[in-house]
C-alpha positions as CSV (number, residue, x, y, z in Angstrom):
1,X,80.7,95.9,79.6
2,X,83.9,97.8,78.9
3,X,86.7,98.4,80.6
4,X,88.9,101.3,80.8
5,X,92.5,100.7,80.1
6,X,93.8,101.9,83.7
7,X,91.0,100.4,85.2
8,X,93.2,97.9,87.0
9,X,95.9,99.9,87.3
10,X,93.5,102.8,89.9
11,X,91.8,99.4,91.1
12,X,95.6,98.0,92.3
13,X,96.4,102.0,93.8
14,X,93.0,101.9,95.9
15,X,93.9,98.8,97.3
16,X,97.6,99.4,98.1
17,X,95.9,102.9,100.0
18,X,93.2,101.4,101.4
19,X,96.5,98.4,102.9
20,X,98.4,101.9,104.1
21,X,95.5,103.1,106.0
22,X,95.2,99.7,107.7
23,X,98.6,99.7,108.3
24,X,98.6,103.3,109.9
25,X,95.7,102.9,111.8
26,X,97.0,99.8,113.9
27,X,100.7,101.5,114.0
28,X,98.6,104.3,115.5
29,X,96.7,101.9,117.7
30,X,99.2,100.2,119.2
31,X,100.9,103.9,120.2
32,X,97.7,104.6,121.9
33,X,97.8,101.2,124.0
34,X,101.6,101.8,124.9
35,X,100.6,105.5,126.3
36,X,97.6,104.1,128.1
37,X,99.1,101.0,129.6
38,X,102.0,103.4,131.1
């Protein structure tokens, strides 16, 4: 099998995006829980 030369270097990106989006999604999540336990 070969391997492109910025193979790792999109695999590293996706993961640091994917790590954002978690991050965002449980900032956003605990926003929600603040409004809703007021």
């Amino acid at each position: 099998m070969r391997v492109k030369k910025n193979a790792p270097n999109r695999w590293i990106g996706s993961i640091f995006v994917w790590r954002g989006w978690l991050e965002r999604g449980r900032y956003l999540d605990s926003l929600s829980l603040r409004m809703y336990s007021r």
